[in-house]
C-alpha positions in Angstrom: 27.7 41.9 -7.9 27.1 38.5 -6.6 24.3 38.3 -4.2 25.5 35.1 -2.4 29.3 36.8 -1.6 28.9 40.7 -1.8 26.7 41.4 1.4 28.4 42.5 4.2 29.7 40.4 7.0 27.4 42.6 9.5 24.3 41.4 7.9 24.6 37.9 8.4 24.6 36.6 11.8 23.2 33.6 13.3 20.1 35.7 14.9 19.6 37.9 12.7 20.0 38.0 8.7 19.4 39.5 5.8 17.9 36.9 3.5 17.6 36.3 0.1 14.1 35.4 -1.8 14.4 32.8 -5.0 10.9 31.3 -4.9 7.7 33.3 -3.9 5.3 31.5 -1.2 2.9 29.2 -3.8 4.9 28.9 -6.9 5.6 25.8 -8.5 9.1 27.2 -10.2 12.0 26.3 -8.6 14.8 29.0 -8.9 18.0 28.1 -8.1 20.8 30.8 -7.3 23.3 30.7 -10.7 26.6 30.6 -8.3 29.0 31.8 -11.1 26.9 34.9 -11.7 24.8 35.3 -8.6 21.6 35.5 -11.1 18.3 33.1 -11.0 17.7 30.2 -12.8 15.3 28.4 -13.1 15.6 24.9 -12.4 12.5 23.1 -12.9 8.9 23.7 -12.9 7.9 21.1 -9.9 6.8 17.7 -11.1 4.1 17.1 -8.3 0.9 19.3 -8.0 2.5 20.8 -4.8 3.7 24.3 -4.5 6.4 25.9 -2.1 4.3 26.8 1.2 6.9 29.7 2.0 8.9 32.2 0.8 12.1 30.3 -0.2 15.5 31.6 -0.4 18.8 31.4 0.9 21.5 33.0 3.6 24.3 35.0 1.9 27.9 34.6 3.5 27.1 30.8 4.6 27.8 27.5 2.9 25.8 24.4 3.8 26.8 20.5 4.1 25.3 20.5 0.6 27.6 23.2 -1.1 25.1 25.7 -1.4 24.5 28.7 0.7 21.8 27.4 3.6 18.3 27.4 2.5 15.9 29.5 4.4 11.9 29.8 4.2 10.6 32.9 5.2 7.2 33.2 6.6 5.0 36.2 5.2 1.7 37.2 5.2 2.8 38.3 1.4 4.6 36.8 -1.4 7.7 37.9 -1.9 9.6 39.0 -5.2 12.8 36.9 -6.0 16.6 38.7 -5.4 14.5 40.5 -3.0 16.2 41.1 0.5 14.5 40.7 3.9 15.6 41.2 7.3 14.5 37.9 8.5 15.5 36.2 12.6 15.3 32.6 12.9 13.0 30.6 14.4 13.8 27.1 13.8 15.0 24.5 11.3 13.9 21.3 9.8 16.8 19.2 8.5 15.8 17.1 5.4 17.7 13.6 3.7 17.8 14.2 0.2 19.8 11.7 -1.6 21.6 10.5 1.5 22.6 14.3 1.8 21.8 16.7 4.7 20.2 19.4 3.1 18.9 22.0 6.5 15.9 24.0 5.6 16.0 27.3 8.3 12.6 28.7 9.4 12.4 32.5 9.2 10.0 35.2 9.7 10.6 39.0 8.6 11.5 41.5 10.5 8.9 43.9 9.2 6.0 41.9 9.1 3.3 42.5 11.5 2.1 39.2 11.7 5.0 37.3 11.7 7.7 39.4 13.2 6.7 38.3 17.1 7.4 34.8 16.5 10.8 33.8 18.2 10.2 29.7 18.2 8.8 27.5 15.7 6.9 26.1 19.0 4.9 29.5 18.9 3.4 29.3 15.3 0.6 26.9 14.6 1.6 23.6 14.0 0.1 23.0 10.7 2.5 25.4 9.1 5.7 23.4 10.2 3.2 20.3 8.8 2.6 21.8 5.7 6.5 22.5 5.2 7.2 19.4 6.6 5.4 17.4 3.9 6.0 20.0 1.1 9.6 18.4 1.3 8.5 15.1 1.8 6.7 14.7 -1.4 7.8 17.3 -4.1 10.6 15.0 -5.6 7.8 11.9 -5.9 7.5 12.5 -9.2 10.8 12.3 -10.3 11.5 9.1 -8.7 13.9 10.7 -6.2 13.0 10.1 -2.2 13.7 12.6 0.5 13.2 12.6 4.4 12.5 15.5 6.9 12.8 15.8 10.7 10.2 17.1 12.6 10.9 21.1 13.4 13.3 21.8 15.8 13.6 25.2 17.8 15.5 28.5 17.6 18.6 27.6 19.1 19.3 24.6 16.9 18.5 26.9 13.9 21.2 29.5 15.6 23.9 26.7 15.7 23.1 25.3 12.0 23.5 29.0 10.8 26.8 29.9 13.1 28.3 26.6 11.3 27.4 27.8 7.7 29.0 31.0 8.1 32.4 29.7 9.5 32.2 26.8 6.6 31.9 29.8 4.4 34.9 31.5 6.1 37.0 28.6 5.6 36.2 27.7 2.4 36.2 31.3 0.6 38.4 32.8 2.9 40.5 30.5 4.3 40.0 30.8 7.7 37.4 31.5 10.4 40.0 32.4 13.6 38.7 31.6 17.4 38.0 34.7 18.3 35.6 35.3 15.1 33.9 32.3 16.1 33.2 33.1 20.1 32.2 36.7 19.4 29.3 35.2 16.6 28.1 32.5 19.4 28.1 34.8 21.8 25.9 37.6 19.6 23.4 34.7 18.9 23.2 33.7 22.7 24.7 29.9 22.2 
């Protein structure tokens, strides 16, 4: 089983998605989804004293500008185990430069956790936490001389667009195709 491609279609959908964890909320490993096998791997142990300020993982099905499935960062009151999956909605997105590449990082909160699970906009959560993310991603290449940039956060529905895109770039480029139809019936489910 590969955990980016064998999750069903009806799991991933631009407001709702099941999501999957690499890097637990305050580690400084950085796992990195093994696309041949669909096992972790770790990448790096982070150069900077810096640690991930979320639960990091990815969006099965979708394929982002960078090649990679879209990168998601789920908000928890817990960490959360890596190849764990959570039934995460969206709440908004920060879009970050690294290398000249776009490289969208989605804001999520689970389903099923009490404190999180009522947020529906980045705009209701305190706004240190989109800060903290914010420079996280701004600084935890420093050390290895390589420079990134992040927007500030933006709000649910750009998250719901970035995600709708990422699924039919997926569609196209494993399947070879994402038809019309397919298309208007996943805006329409996510309210764009």
């Amino acid at each position: 089983m590969n955990i980016w491609h064998d999750i069903e279609a009806s799991k991933v959908k631009p407001n709702a998605f099941v999501a999957i964890v690499e890097i637990p909320y305050g580690s400084k490993n950085k796992y990195e989804l093994d696309k041949k096998t669909g096992l972790l791997r770790l990448d790096r142990v982070l150069f900077t004293s810096t640690h991930y300020p979320a639960n990091y993982g990815f969006i099965p099905l979708t394929y982002a500008n960078d090649g990679d499935p879209l990168d998601v960062l789920i908000l928890s009151q817990v960490k959360l185990h890596p190849m764990i999956m959570v039934d995460c909605h969206p709440i908004g997105v920060i879009r970050m430069i690294d290398q000249d590449e776009v490289d969208d990082k989605i804001i999520a909160v689970p389903d099923h956790d009490p404190n999180y699970s009522q947020y529906r906009d980045i705009s209701e959560v305190p706004s240190h936490v989109a800060s903290e993310i914010i420079h996280f991603f701004e600084v935890y290449k420093n050390l290895e001389h390589k420079s990134t940039t992040t927007s500030e956060a933006m709000g649910v529905d750009v998250a719901k667009q970035i995600i709708l895109e990422s699924i039919e770039r997926y569609q196209v480029h494993f399947r070879g195709k994402c038809s019309e139809a397919e298309k208007a019936e996943m805006k329409k489910q996510a309210g764009l």
